[in-house]
C-alpha positions, 0 to 999 in steps of 0.5 A: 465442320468439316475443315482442316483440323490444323485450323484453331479455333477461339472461343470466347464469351462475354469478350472474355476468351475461353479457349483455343480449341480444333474442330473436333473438340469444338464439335464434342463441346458443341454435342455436350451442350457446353457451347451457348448461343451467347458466345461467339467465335474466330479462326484463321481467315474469318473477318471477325468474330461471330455468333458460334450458332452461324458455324456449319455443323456446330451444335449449340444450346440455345439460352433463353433470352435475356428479359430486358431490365427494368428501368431505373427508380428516380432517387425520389418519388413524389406523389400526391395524396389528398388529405381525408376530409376528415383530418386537417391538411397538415402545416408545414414551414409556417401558420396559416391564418385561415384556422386561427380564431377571431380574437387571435387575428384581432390581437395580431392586427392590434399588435402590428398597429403599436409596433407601427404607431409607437415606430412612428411616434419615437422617430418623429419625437426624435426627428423634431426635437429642438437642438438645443434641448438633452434627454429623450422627450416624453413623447420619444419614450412614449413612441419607444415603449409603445413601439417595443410592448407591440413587438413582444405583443405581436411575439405573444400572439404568434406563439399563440397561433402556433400553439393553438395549430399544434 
């Protein structure tokens, strides 16, 4: 650090300016510990600015390097726990027909048959029925009723299944 000590130096840290400061005081800031490896410096006839560890003669405190940090979480973590054994694999968004009993599945196989069959009945009573006749048919009504009791059955019998998986 033996210049001329009309030449200032600049100090700066972080891109953030300290000061401006002569060779000697540079000096003194460097035997006090006050100048860091992390910061860096310019005068006068310098290209750009350096590392204030590559000034000759200039003491400076070595920092600790700085670990590198630890990588971001996702927002979400998704894992996969089996279930025990022991305890039933949870149901979610809809009932699974698998654990449901005998009675339940027949009740729902028979329910769907009246929904379709009384379905079919009413639309063919109404399809075929002769202009010039009024009213609805026995076999419309029939059809209609059937179609409708399967309906509230098949209602019955799927809150059944939920509540016997509850």
């Amino acid at each position: 650090m033996s210049d001329n000590p009309a030449k200032l130096w600049h100090l700066a840290k972080a891109d953030k300016k300290i000061g401006t400061f002569t060779s000697q005081q540079l000096a003194d800031m460097g035997k006090a510990g006050q100048i860091t490896s992390d910061m860096i410096v310019w005068r006068d006839g310098m290209d750009k600015w350096q590392p204030a560890s590559k000034v000759k003669g200039l003491a400076v405190k070595q920092l600790p390097p700085v670990p590198p940090s630890a990588p971001q979480q996702p927002a979400i973590t998704v894992a996969f726990v089996p279930a025990p054994a022991s305890q039933p694999m949870p149901v979610s968004g809809h009932v699974t027909i698998e654990k449901t009993g005998k009675s339940l599945k027949l009740q729902q196989l028979l329910s769907f048959l009246c929904i379709v069959i009384g379905f079919g009945i009413a639309a063919i009573a109404i399809t075929t029925r002769r202009p010039d006749t009024t009213g609805i048919s026995s076999a419309a009504s029939a059809g209609s009723l059937m179609f409708v009791g399967g309906i509230m059955w098949r209602v019955v019998t799927r809150i059944r299944v939920w509540w016997h998986h509850g």
